[in-house]
C-alpha positions as CSV (number, residue, x, y, z in Angstrom):
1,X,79.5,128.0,105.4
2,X,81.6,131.3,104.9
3,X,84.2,129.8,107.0
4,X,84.5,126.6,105.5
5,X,85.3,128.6,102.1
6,X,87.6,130.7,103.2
7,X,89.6,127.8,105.0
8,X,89.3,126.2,102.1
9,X,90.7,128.8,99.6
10,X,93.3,129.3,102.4
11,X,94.1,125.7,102.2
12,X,94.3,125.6,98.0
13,X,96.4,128.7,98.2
14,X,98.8,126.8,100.4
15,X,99.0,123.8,98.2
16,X,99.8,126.5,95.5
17,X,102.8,127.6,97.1
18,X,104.1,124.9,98.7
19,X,104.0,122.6,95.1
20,X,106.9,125.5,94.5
21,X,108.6,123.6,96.8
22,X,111.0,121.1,95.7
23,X,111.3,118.8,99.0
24,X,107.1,119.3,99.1
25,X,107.1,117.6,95.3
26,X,108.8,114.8,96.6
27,X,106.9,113.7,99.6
28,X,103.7,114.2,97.2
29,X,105.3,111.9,95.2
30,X,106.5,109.1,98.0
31,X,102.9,109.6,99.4
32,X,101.7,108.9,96.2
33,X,103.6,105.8,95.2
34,X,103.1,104.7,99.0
35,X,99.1,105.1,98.6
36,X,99.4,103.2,95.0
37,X,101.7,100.4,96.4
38,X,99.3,99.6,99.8
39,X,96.0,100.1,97.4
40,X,97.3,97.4,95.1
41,X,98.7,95.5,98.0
42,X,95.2,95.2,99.5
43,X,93.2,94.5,96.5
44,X,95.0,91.5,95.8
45,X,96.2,90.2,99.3
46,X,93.2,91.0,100.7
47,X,90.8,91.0,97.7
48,X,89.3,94.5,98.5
49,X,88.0,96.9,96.0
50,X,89.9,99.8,94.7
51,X,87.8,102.6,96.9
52,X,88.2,100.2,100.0
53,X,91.7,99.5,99.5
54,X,92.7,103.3,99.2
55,X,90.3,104.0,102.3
56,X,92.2,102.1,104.2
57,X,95.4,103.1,103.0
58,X,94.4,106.6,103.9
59,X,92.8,106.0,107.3
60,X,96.0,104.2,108.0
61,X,98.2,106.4,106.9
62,X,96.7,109.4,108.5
63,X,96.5,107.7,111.9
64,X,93.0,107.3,112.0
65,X,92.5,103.5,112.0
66,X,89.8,101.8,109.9
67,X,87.5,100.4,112.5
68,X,86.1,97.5,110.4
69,X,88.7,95.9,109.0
70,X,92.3,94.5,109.9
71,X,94.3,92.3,107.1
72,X,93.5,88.4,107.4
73,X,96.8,87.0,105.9
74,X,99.5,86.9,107.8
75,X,101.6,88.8,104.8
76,X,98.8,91.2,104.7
77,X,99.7,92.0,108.7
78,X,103.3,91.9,107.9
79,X,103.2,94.3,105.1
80,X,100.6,96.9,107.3
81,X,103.3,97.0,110.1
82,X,106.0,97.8,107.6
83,X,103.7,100.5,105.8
84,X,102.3,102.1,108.9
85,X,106.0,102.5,110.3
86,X,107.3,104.3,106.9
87,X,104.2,105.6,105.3
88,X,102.7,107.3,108.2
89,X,106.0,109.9,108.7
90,X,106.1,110.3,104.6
91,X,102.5,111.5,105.3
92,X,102.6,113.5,108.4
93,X,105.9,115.5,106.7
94,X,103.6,116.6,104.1
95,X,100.9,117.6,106.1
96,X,103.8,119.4,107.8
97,X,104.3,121.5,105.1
98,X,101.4,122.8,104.2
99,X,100.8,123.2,107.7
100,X,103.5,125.5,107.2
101,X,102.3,127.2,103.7
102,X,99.4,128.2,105.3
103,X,100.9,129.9,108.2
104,X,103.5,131.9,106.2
105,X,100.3,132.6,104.1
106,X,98.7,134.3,107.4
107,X,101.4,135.9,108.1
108,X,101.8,137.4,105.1
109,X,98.4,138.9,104.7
């Protein structure tokens, strides 16, 4: 339990510093508007609910897959290729970055 607190104040503390960053800002912001966009996307293409829409959004996003579910309309399939191809680099960049922060953190200490 210890160590999951202090990995987790490590990890705040690197979200503190690396919101300084501009270029970090933006990708929050693109990963934002991409996690909106699908979320939306999927509760009315594919008449899921909000929290099952942004599940899958995430799990997509991050690479993980959602093991349960695959979109039924042929848009739907369309619009998960074209989201997987751009939102997955948006969200590995920022992952990237406080990657990064936390690092620089470490080595600072």
């Amino acid at each position: 339990m210890i160590s999951f607190i202090l990995t987790l104040k490590r990890l705040l503390k690197a979200l503190w510093h690396s919101f300084k960053l501009k270029n970090f800002q933006v990708l929050f912001v693109l990963v934002l508007v991409v996690l909106l966009s699908g979320t939306l996307f999927y509760m009315k293409q594919e008449g899921l609910s909000v929290l099952d829409s942004l599940y899958f959004c995430i799990a997509t996003l991050s690479t993980v897959g959602h093991p349960n579910f695959t979109p039924q309309t042929a848009l739907g399939k369309v619009f998960t290729m074209i989201y997987i191809v751009g939102g997955t680099g948006l969200f590995i960049s920022l992952i990237g970055y406080l990657a990064y922060a936390m690092i620089k953190e470490t080595k600072n200490n």
